[in-house]
C-alpha positions in Angstrom: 68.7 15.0 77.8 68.2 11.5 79.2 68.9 9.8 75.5 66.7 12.0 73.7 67.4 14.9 71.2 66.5 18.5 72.3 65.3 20.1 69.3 67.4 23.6 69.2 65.0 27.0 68.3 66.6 29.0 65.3 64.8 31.9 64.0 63.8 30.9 60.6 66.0 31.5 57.4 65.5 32.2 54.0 69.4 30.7 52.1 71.0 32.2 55.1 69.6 35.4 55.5 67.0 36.5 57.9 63.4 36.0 56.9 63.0 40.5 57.0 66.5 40.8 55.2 65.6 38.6 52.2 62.4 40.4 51.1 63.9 44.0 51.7 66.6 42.7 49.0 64.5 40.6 46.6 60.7 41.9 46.9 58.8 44.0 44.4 56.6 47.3 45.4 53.4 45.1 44.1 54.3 42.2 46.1 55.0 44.3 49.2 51.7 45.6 48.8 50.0 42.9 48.2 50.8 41.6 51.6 50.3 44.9 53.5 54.4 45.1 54.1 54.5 49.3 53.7 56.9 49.1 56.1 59.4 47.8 54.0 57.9 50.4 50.7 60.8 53.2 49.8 59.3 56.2 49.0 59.9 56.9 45.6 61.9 60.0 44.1 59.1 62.8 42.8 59.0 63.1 38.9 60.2 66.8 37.9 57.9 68.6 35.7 60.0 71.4 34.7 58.2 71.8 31.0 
């Protein structure tokens, strides 16, 4: 625009992945809570006591 560059807005990217997508795949439990991300928690499976 009139000779000057027009910085384009991308949502931000972590190697190609979106920001959400990359700490669901490589964040730990401790980390995630840690930083108050619950949101992204799985519940884990109950331990059977069957003894």
């Amino acid at each position: 625009m009139n000779g000057k560059q027009v910085k384009v807005k991308r949502p931000p990217t972590v190697e190609g992945m979106s920001v959400d997508d990359f700490i669901r795949a490589n964040a730990d439990p401790i980390w995630l809570h840690q930083n108050e991300m619950w949101e992204f928690m799985e519940p884990n499976d109950p331990i059977d006591n069957d003894d």
